[in-house]
Chimera marker file (.cmm) of the C-alpha trace (Angstrom):
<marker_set name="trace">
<marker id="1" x="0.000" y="0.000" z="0.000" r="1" g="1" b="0" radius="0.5"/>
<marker id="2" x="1.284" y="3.021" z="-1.315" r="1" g="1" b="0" radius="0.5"/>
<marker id="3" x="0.693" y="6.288" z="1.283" r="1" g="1" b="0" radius="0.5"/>
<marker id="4" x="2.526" y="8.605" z="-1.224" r="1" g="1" b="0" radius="0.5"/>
<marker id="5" x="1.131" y="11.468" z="-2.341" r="1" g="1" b="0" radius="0.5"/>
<marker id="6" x="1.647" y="14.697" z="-4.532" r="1" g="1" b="0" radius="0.5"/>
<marker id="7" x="1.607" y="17.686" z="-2.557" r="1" g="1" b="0" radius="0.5"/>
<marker id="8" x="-1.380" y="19.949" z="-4.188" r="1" g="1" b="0" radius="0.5"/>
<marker id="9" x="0.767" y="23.147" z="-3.874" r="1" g="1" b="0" radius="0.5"/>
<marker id="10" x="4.117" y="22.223" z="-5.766" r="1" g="1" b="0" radius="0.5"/>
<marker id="11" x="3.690" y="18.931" z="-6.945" r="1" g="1" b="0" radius="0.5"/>
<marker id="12" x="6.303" y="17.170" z="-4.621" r="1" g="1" b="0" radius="0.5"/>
<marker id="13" x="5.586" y="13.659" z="-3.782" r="1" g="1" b="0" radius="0.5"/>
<marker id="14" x="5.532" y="13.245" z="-0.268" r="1" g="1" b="0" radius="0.5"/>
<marker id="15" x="5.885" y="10.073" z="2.158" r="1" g="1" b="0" radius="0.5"/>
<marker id="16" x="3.634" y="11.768" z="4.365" r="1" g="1" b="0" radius="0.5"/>
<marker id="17" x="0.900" y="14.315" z="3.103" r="1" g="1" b="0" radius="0.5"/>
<marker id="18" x="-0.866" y="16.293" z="5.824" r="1" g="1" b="0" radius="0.5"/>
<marker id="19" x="-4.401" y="17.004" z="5.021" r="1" g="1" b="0" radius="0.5"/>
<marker id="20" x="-5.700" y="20.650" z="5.028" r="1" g="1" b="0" radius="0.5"/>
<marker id="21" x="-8.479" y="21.275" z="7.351" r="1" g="1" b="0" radius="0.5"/>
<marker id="22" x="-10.126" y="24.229" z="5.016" r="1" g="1" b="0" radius="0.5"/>
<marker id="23" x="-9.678" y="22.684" z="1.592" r="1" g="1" b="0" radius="0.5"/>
<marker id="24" x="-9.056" y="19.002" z="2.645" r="1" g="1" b="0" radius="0.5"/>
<marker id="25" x="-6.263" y="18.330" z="-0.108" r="1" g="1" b="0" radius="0.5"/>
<marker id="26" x="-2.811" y="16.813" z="0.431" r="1" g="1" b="0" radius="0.5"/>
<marker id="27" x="0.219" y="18.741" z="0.994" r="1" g="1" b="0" radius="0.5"/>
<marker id="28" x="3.504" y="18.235" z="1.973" r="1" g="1" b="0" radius="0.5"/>
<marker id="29" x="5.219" y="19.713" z="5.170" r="1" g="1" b="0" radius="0.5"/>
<marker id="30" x="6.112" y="22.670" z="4.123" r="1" g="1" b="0" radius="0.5"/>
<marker id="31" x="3.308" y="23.668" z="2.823" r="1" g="1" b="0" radius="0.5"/>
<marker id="32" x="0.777" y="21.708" z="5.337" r="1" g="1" b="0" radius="0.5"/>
<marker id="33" x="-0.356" y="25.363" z="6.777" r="1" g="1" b="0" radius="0.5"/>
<marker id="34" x="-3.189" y="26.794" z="5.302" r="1" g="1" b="0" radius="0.5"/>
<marker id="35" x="-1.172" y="30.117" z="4.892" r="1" g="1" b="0" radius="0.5"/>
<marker id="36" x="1.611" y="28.288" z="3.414" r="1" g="1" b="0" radius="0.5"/>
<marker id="37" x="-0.504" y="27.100" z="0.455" r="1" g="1" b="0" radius="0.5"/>
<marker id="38" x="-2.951" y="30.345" z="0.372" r="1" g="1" b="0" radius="0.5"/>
<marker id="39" x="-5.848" y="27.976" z="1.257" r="1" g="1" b="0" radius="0.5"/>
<marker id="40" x="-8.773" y="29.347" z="-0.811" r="1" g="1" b="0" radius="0.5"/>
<marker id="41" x="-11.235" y="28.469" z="1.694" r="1" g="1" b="0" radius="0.5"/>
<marker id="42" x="-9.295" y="29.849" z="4.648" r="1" g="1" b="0" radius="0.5"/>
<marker id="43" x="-10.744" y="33.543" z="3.764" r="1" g="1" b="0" radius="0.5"/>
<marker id="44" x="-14.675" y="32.867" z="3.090" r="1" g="1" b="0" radius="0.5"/>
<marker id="45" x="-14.480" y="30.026" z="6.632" r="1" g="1" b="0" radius="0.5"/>
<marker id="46" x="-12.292" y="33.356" z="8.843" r="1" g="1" b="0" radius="0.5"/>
<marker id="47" x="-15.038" y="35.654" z="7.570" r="1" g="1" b="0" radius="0.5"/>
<marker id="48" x="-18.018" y="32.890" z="8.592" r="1" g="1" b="0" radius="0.5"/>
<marker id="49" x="-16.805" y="32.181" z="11.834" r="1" g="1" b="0" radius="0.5"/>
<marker id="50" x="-15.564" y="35.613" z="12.973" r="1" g="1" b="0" radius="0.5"/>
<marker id="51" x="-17.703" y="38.285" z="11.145" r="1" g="1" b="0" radius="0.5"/>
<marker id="52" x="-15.523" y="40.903" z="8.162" r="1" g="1" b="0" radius="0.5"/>
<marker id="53" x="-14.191" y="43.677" z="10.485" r="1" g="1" b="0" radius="0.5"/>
<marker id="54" x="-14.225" y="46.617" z="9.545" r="1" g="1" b="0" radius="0.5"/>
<marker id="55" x="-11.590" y="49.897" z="10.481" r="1" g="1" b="0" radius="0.5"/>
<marker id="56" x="-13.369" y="52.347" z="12.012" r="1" g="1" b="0" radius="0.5"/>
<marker id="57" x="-11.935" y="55.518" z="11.358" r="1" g="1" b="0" radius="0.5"/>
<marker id="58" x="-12.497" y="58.975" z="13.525" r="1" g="1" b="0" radius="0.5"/>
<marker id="59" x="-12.868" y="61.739" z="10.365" r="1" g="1" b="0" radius="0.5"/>
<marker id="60" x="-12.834" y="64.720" z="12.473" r="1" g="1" b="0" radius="0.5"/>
<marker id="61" x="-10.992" y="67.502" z="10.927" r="1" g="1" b="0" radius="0.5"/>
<marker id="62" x="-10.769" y="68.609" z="14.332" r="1" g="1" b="0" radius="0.5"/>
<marker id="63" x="-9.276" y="66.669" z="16.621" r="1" g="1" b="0" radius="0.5"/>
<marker id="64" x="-5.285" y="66.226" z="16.398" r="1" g="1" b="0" radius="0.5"/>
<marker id="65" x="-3.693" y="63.491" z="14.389" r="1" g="1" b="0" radius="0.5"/>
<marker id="66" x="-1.155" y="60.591" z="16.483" r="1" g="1" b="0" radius="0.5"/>
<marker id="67" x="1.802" y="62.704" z="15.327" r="1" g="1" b="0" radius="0.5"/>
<marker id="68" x="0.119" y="66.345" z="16.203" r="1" g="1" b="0" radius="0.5"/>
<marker id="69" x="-0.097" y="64.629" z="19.579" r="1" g="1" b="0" radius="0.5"/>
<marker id="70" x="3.264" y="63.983" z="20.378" r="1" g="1" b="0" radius="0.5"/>
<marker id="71" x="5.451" y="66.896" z="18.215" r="1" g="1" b="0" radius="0.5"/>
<marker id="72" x="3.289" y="69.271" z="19.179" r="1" g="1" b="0" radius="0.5"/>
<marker id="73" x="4.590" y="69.177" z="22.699" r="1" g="1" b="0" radius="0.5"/>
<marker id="74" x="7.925" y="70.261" z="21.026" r="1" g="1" b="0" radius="0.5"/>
<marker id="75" x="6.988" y="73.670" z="19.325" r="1" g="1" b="0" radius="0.5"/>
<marker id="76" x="8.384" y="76.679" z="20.462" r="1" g="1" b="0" radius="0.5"/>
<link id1="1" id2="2" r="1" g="1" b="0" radius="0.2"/>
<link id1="2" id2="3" r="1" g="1" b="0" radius="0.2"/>
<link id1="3" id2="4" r="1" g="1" b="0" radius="0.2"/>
<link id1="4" id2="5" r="1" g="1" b="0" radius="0.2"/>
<link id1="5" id2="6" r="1" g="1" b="0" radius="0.2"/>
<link id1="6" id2="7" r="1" g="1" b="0" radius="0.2"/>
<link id1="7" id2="8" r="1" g="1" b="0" radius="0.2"/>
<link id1="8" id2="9" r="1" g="1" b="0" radius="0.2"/>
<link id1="9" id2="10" r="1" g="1" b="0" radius="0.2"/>
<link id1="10" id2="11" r="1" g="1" b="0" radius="0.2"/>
<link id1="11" id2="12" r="1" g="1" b="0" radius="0.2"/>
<link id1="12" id2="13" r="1" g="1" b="0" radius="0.2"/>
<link id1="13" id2="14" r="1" g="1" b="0" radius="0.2"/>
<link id1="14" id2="15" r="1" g="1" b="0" radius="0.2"/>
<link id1="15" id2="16" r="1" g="1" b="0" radius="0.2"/>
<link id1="16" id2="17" r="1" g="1" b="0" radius="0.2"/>
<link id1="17" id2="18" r="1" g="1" b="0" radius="0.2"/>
<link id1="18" id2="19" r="1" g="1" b="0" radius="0.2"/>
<link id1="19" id2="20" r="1" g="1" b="0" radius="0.2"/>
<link id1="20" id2="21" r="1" g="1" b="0" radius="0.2"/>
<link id1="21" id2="22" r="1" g="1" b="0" radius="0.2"/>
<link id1="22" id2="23" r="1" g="1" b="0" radius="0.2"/>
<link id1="23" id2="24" r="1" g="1" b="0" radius="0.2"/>
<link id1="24" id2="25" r="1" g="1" b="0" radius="0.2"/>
<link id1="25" id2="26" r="1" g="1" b="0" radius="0.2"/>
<link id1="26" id2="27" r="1" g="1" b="0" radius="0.2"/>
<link id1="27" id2="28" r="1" g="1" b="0" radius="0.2"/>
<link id1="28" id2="29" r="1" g="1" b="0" radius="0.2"/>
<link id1="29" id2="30" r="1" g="1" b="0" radius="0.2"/>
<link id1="30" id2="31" r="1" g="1" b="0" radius="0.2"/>
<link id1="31" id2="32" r="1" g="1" b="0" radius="0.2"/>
<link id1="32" id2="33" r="1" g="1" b="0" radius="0.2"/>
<link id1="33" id2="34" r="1" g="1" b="0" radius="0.2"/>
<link id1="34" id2="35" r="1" g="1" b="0" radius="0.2"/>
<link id1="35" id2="36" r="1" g="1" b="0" radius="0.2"/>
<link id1="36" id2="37" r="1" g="1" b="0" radius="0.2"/>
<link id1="37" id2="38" r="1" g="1" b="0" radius="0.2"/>
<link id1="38" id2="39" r="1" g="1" b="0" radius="0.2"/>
<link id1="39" id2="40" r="1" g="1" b="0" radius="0.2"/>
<link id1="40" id2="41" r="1" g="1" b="0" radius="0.2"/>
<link id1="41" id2="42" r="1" g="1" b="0" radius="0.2"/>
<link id1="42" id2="43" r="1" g="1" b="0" radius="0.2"/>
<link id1="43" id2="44" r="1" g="1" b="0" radius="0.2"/>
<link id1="44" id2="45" r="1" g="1" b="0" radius="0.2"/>
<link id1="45" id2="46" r="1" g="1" b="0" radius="0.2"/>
<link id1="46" id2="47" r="1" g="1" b="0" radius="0.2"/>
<link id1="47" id2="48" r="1" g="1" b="0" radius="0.2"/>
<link id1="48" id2="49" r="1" g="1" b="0" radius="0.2"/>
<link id1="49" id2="50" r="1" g="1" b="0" radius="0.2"/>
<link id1="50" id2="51" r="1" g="1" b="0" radius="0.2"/>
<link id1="51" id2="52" r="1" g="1" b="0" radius="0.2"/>
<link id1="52" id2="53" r="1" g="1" b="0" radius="0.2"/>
<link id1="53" id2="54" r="1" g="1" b="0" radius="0.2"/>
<link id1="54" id2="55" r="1" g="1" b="0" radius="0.2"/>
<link id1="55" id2="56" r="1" g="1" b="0" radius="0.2"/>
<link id1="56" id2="57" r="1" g="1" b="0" radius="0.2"/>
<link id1="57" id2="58" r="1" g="1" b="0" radius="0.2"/>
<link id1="58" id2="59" r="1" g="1" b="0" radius="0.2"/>
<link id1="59" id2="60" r="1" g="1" b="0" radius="0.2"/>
<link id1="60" id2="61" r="1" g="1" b="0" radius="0.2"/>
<link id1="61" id2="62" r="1" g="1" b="0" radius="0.2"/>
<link id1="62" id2="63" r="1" g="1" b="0" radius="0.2"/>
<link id1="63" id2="64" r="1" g="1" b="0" radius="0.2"/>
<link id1="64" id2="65" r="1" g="1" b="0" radius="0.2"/>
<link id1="65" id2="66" r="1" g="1" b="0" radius="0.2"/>
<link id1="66" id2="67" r="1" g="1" b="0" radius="0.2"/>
<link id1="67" id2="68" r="1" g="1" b="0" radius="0.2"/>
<link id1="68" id2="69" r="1" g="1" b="0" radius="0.2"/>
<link id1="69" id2="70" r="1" g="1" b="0" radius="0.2"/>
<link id1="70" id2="71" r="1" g="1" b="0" radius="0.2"/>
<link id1="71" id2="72" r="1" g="1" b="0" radius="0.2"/>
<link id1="72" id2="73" r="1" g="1" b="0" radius="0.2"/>
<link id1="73" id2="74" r="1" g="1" b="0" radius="0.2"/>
<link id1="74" id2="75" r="1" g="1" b="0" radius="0.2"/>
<link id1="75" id2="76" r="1" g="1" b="0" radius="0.2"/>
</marker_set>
């Protein structure tokens, strides 16, 4: 019985192929991560399971940027 596989990322054959959780295809060690591979389903499960965040920015013309905050202490 032959457990060899080719690894669905570069096309190595590997002794032992670790199975992606996300995508459920073979891959070899290196690229066993689903970051390592750029797991297509690793984006749309993130966004199911923990919501798209947003940035929420404060617009206020106003109010002093970080940089204002600090150097401004300095002006003579």
């Amino acid at each position: 019985m032959d457990l060899r596989e080719k690894c669905a990322y570069c096309g190595d054959m590997t002794d032992m192929p670790f199975e992606c959780n996300y995508c459920k295809d073979p891959f070899c060690s290196e690229h066993r991560l689903p970051e390592e591979h750029r797991c297509v389903k690793l984006t749309s499960i993130r966004a199911a399971r923990f919501g798209q965040r947003k940035i929420i920015r404060d617009d206020d013309p106003n109010k002093p940027g970080f940089f204002k905050k600090i150097f401004g202490k300095f002006k003579g």
